[in-house]
Kinemage of the C-alpha trace (Angstrom):
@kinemage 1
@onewidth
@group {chain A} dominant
@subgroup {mainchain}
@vectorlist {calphas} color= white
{ca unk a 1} P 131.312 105.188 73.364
{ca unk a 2} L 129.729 105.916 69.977
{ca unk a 3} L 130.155 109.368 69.867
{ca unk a 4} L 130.991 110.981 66.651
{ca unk a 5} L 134.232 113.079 65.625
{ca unk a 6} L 132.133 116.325 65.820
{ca unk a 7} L 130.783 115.970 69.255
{ca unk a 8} L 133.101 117.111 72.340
{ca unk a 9} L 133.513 114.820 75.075
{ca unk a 10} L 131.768 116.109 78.370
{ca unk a 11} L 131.800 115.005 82.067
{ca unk a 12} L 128.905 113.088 81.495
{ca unk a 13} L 129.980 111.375 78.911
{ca unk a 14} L 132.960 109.530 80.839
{ca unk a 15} L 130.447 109.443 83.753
{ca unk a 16} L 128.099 107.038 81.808
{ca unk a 17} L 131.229 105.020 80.659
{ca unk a 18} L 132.836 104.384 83.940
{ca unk a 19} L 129.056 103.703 85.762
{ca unk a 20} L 129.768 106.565 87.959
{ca unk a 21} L 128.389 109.720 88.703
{ca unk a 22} L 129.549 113.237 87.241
{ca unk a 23} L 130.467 114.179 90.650
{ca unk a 24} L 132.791 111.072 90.742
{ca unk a 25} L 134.489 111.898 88.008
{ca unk a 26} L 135.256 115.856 88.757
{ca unk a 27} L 136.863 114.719 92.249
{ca unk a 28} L 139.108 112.043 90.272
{ca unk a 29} L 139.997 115.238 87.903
{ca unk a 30} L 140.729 117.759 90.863
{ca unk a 31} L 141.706 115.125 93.735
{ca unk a 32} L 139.103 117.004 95.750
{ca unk a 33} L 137.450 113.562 97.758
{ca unk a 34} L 138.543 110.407 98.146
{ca unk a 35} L 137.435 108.085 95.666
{ca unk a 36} L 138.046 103.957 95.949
{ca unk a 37} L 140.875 103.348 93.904
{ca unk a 38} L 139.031 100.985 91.483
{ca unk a 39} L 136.706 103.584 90.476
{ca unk a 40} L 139.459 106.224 90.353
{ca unk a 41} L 141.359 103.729 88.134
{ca unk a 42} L 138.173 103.128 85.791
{ca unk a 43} L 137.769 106.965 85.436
{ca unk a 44} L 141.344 108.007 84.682
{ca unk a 45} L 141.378 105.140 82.146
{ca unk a 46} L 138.783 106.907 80.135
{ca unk a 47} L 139.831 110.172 80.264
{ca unk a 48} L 143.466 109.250 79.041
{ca unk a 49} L 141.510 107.569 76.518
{ca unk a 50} L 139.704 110.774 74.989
{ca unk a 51} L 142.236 112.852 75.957
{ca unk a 52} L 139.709 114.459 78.445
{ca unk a 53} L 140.987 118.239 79.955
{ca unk a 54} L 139.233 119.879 82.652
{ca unk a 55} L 136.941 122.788 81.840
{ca unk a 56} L 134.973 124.950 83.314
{ca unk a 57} L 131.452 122.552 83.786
{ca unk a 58} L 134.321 119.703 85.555
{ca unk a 59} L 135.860 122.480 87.798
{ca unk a 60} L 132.107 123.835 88.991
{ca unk a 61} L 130.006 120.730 89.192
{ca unk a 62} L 130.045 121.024 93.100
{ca unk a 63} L 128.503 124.423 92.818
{ca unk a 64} L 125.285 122.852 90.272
{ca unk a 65} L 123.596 121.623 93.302
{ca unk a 66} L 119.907 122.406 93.305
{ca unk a 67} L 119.503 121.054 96.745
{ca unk a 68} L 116.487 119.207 96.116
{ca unk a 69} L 115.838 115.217 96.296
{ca unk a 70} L 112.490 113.837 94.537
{ca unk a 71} L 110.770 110.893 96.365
{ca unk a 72} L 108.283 108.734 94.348
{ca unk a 73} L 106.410 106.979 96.822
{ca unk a 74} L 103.622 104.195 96.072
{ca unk a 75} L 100.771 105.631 98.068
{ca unk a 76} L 101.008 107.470 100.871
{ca unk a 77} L 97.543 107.166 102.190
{ca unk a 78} L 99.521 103.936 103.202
{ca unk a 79} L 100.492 104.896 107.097
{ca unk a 80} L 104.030 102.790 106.307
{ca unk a 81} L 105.102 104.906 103.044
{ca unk a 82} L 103.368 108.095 105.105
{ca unk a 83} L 105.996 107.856 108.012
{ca unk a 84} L 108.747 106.646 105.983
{ca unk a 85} L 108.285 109.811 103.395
{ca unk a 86} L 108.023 112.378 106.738
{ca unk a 87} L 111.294 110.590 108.204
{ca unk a 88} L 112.917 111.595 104.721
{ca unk a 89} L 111.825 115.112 104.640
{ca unk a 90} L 112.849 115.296 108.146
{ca unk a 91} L 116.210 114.024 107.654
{ca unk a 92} L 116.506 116.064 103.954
{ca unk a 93} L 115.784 119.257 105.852
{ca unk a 94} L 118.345 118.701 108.490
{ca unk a 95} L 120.631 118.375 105.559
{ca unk a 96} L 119.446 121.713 103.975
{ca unk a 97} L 117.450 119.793 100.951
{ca unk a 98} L 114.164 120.280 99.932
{ca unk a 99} L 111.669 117.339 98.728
{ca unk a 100} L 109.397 116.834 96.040
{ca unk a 101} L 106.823 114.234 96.426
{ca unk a 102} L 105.072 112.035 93.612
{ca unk a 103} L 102.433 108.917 94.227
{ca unk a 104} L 102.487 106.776 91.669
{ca unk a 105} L 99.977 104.728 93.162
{ca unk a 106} L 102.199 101.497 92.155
{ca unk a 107} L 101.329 101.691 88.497
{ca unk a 108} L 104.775 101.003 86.267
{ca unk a 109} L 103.662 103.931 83.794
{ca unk a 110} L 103.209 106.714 86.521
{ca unk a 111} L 106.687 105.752 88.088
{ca unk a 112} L 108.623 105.791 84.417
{ca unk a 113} L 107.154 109.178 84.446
{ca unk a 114} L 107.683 110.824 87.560
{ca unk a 115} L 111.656 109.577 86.875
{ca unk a 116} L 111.869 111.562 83.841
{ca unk a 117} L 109.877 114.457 85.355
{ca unk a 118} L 112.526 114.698 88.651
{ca unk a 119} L 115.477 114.243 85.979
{ca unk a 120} L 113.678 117.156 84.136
{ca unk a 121} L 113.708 119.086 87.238
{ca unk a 122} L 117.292 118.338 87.961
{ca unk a 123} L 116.916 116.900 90.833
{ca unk a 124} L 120.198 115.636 93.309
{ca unk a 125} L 118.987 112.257 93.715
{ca unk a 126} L 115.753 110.519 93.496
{ca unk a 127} L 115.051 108.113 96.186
{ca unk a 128} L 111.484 105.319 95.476
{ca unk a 129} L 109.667 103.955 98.416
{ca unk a 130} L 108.308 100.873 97.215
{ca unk a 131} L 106.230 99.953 93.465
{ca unk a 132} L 108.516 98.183 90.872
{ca unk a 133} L 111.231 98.313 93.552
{ca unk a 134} L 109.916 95.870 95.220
{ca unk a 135} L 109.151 93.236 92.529
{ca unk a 136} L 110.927 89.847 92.024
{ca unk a 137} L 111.784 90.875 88.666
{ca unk a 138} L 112.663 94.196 88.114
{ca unk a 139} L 109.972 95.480 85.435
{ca unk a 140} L 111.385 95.681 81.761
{ca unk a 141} L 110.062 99.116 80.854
{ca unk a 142} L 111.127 100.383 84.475
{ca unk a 143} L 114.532 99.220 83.974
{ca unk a 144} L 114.933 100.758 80.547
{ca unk a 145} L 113.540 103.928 82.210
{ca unk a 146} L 116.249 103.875 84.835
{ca unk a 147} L 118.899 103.608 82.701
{ca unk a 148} L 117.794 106.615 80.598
{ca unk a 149} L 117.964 108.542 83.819
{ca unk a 150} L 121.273 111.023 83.617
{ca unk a 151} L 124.396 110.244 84.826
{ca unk a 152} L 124.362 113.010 87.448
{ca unk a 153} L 120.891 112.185 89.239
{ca unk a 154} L 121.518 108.444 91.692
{ca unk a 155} L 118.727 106.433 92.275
{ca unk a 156} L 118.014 104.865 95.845
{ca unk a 157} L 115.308 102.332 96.787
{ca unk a 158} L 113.715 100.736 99.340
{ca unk a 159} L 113.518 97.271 97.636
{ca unk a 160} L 116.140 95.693 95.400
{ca unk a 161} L 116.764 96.253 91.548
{ca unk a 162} L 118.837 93.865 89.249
{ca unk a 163} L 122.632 94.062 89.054
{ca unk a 164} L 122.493 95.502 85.767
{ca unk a 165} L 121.124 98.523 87.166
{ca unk a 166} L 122.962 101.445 88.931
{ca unk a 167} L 121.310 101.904 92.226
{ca unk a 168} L 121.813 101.708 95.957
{ca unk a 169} L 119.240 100.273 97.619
{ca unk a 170} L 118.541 100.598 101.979
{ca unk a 171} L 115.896 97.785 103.069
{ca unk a 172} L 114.445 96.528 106.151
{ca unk a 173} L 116.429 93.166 107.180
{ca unk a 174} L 113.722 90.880 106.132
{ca unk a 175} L 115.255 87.899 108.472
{ca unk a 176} L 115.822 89.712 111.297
{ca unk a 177} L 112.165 90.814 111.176
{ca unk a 178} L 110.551 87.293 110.617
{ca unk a 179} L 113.025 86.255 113.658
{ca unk a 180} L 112.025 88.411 115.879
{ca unk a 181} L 108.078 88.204 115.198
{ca unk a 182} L 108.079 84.016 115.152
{ca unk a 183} L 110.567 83.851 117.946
{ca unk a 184} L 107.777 85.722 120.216
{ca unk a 185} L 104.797 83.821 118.950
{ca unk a 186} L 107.188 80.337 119.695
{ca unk a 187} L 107.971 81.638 122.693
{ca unk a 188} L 104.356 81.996 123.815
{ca unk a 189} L 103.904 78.642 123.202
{ca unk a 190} L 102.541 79.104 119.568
{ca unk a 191} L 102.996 75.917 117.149
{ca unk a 192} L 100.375 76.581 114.619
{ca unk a 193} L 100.823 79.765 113.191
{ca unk a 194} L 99.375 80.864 109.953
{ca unk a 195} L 100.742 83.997 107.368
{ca unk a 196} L 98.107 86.053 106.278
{ca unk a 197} L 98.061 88.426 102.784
{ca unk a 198} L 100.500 89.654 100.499
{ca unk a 199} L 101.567 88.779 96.998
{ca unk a 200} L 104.220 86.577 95.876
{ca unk a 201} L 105.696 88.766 93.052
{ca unk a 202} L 106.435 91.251 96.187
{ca unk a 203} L 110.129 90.089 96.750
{ca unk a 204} L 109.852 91.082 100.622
{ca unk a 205} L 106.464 88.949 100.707
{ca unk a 206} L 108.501 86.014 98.990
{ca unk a 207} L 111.370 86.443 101.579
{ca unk a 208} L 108.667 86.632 104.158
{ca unk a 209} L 107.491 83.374 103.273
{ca unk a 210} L 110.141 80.896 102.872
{ca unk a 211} L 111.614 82.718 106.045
{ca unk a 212} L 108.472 82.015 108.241
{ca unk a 213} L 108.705 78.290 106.603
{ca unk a 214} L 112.265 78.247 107.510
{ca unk a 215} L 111.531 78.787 111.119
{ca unk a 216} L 109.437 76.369 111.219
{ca unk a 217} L 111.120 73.529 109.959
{ca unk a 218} L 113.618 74.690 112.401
{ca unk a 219} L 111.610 74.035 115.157
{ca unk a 220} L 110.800 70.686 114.114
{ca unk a 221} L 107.214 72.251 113.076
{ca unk a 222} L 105.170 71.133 110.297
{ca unk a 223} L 104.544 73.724 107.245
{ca unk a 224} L 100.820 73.732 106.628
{ca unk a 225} L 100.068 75.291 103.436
{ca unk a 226} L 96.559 76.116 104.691
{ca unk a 227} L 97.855 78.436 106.960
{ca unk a 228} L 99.580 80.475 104.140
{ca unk a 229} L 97.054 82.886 102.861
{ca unk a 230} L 98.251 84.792 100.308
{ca unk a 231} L 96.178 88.182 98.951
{ca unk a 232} L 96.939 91.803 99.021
{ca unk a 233} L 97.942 94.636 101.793
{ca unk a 234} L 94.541 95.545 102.361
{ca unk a 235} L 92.051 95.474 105.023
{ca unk a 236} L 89.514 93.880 102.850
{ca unk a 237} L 92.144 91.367 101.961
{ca unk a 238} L 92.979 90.518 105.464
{ca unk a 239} L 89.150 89.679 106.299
{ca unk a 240} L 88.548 87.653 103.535
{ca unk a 241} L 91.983 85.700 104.223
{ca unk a 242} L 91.227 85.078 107.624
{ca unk a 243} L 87.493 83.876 106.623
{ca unk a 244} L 89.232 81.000 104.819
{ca unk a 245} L 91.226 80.058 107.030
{ca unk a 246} L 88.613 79.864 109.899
{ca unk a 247} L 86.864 77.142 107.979
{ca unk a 248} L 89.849 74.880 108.634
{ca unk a 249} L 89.038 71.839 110.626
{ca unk a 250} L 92.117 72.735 112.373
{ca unk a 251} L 92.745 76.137 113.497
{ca unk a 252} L 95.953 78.360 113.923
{ca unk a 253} L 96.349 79.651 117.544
{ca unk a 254} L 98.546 82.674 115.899
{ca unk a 255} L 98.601 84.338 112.971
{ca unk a 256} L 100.933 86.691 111.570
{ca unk a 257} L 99.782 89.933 109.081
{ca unk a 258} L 102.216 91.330 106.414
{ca unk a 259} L 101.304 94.471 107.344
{ca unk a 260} L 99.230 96.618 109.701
{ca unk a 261} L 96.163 96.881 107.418
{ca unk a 262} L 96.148 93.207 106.621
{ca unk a 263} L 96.142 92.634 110.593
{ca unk a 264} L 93.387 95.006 110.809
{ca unk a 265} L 90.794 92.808 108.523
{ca unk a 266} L 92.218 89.316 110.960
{ca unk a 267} L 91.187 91.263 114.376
{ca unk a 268} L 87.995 92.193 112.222
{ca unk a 269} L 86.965 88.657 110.857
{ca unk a 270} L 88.218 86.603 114.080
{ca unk a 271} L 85.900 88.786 116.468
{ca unk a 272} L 83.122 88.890 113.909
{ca unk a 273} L 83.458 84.884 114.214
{ca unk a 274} L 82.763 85.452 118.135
{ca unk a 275} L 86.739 84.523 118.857
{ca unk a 276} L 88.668 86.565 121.332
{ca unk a 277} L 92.022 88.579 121.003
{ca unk a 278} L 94.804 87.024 122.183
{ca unk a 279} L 92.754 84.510 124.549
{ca unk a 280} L 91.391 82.596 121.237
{ca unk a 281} L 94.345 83.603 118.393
{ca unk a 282} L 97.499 85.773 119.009
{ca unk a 283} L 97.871 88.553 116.183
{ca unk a 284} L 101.106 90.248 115.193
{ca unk a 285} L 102.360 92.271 112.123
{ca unk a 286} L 104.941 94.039 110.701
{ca unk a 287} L 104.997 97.866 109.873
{ca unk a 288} L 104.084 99.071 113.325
{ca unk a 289} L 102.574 102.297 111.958
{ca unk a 290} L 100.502 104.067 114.118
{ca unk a 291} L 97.489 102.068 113.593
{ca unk a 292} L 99.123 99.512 115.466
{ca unk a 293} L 98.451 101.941 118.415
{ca unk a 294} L 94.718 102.431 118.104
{ca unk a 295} L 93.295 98.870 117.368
{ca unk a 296} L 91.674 97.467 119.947
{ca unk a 297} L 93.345 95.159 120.913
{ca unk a 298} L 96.989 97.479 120.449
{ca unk a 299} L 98.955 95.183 117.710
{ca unk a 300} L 102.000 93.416 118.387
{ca unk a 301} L 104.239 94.675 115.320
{ca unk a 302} L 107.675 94.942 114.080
{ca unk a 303} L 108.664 98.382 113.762
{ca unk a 304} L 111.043 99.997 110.872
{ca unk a 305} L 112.583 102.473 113.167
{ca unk a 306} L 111.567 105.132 110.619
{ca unk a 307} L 113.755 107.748 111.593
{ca unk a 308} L 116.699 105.675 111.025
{ca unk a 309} L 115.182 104.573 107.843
{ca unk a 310} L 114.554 107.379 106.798
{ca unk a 311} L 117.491 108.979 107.518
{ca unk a 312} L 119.798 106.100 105.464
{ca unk a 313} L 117.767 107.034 102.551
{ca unk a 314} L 118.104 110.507 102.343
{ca unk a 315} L 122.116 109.727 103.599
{ca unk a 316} L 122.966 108.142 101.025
{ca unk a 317} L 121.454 109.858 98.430
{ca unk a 318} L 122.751 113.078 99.336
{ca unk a 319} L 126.312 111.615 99.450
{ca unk a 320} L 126.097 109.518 95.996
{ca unk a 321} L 124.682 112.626 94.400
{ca unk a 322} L 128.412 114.495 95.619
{ca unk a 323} L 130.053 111.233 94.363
{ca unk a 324} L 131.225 110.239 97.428
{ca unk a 325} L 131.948 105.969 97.422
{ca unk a 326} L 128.551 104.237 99.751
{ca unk a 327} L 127.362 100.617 100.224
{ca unk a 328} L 125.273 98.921 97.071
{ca unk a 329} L 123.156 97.767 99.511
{ca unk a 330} L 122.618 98.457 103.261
{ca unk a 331} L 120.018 97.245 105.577
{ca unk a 332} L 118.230 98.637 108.772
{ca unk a 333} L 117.625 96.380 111.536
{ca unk a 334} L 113.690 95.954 112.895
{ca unk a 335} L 112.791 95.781 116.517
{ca unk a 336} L 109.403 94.076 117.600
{ca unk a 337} L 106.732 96.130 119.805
{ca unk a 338} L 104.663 93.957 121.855
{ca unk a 339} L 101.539 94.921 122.683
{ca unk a 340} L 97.917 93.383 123.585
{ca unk a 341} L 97.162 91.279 120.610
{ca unk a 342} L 99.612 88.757 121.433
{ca unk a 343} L 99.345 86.063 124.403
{ca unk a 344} L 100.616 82.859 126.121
{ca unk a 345} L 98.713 79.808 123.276
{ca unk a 346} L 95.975 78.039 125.042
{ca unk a 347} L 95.850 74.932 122.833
């Protein structure tokens, strides 16, 4: 463990060396919870091995609660990270917990930050809505920052962080969302159907992507790489996307948005072009915020079921935080809302 003959073992100390949580470790001492017998085994290894007694910090770590979860969210002037952020405080306040909210506006610095300021603040959890979660690669410096966080203080996502790292992550089932959204455009008939915006060291944009290509080849469709028109998750980036691809010789009849804003710059740039919604190009997009609502034409978009969402995160953190045993990974199921922007393909 590396700690020297002078220094007293503590709770967190055997925490850190099992890979479990404080808590974990003061039910495996007092038999107060059930604890999977793997991870019971792991911790009573360790404390046989230092000799480890009971004292008076082991015996009151259930009363240390501070009640409070910190969510770092990547921008909430973003409608999706908005709702999903109000679904947490809902679902934290049910609970009796309190939330503290930091944007750190996706940059890697802010977010190393704000984890060492909720630790600070002794925090029960910490649960991030998207930024470095949501990379391919989990970000060096972010990593190393996560594993400096204390033993005591779980860390839930939204996206997906490497093995190495102790987290639990809940996500949005990626497949069953691309499913849903192609198997209504196919359904109306749709054969060319182009992917609009996004970046490709998102990993939900990546999954996105060989997804929608998946379904295609499925239905004996060809992939056009045209028609996959990478960006950002902006409105901006949607128009300028959907300029490109309007200079095709060959036009979609359908096109799908990674997200609500990107949809908004296709509606833009298709009816600045003098092209009708859905008569001329279907439009759909995933998020379903409530801009999806107010567009004219209302946008066809797979919803997150928020409250649900929401609720999983703040779950889960609450019960890791006590040490109770939950899923690595769980996932919460879309459902498509189909509104005016999508039609029967005239082609």
């Amino acid at each position: 463990m590396g700690t020297s003959d002078n220094k007293a073992i503590t709770i967190y100390d055997i925490a850190k060396e099992a890979g479990v949580s404080p808590a974990t470790v003061s039910r495996v001492m007092t038999n107060s919870a059930n604890v999977r017998e793997e991870k019971r085994n792991r911790v009573q290894s360790i404390i046989e091995k230092y000799n480890f007694k009971p004292n008076a910090l082991a015996k009151g770590l259930s009363d240390t609660s501070t009640k409070s979860i910190g969510v770092i969210a990547a921008d909430v002037r973003n409608p999706f990270y908005a709702q999903l952020f109000v679904a947490c405080e809902a679902a934290a306040q049910k609970a009796g917990y309190t939330v503290s909210l930091y944007n750190s506006f996706g940059i890697t610095e802010n977010e190393i930050e704000q984890l060492e300021l909720f630790a600070h603040q002794k925090v029960d959890a910490i649960v991030q809505i998207g930024g470095r979660v949501d990379d391919t690669e989990t970000d060096k410096k972010y990593k190393e920052a996560v594993k400096k966080l204390p033993a005591n203080v779980p860390l839930v996502v939204t996206g997906r962080l490497s093995e190495d790292i102790e987290s639990h992550s809940v996500e949005i089932d990626a497949a069953s969302g691309m499913d849903l959204v192609m198997e209504h455009l196919l359904g109306l008939g749709h054969t060319r159907i182009a992917l609009v915006g996004g970046r490709t060291d998102v990993r939900s944009t990546t999954e996105k992507i060989l997804l929608y290509k998946k379904m295609l080849a499925a239905h004996d469709i060809e992939v056009i790489p045209d028609y996959i028109a990478g960006g950002s998750y902006s409105i901006e980036s949607g128009y300028e996307c959907m300029q490109k691809i309007l200079k095709l010789p060959k036009l979609p009849t359908a096109v799908i948005a990674i997200n609500d804003f990107t949809a908004a710059g296709v509606i833009r740039a298709i009816e600045d072009s003098g092209y009708r919604i859905p008569q001329d190009f279907s439009v759909a997009s995933f998020d379903n915020t409530y801009i999806s609502d107010v567009m004219i034409p209302k946008l066809t978009s797979v919803d997150y079921n928020y409250e649900t969402f929401g609720q999983c995160l703040i779950d889960t953190a609450i019960a890791v935080s006590k040490g109770e045993d939950m899923p690595r990974h769980q996932t919460v199921q879309p459902t498509l809302i189909s509104r005016e922007s999508s039609g029967p393909s005239r082609a």
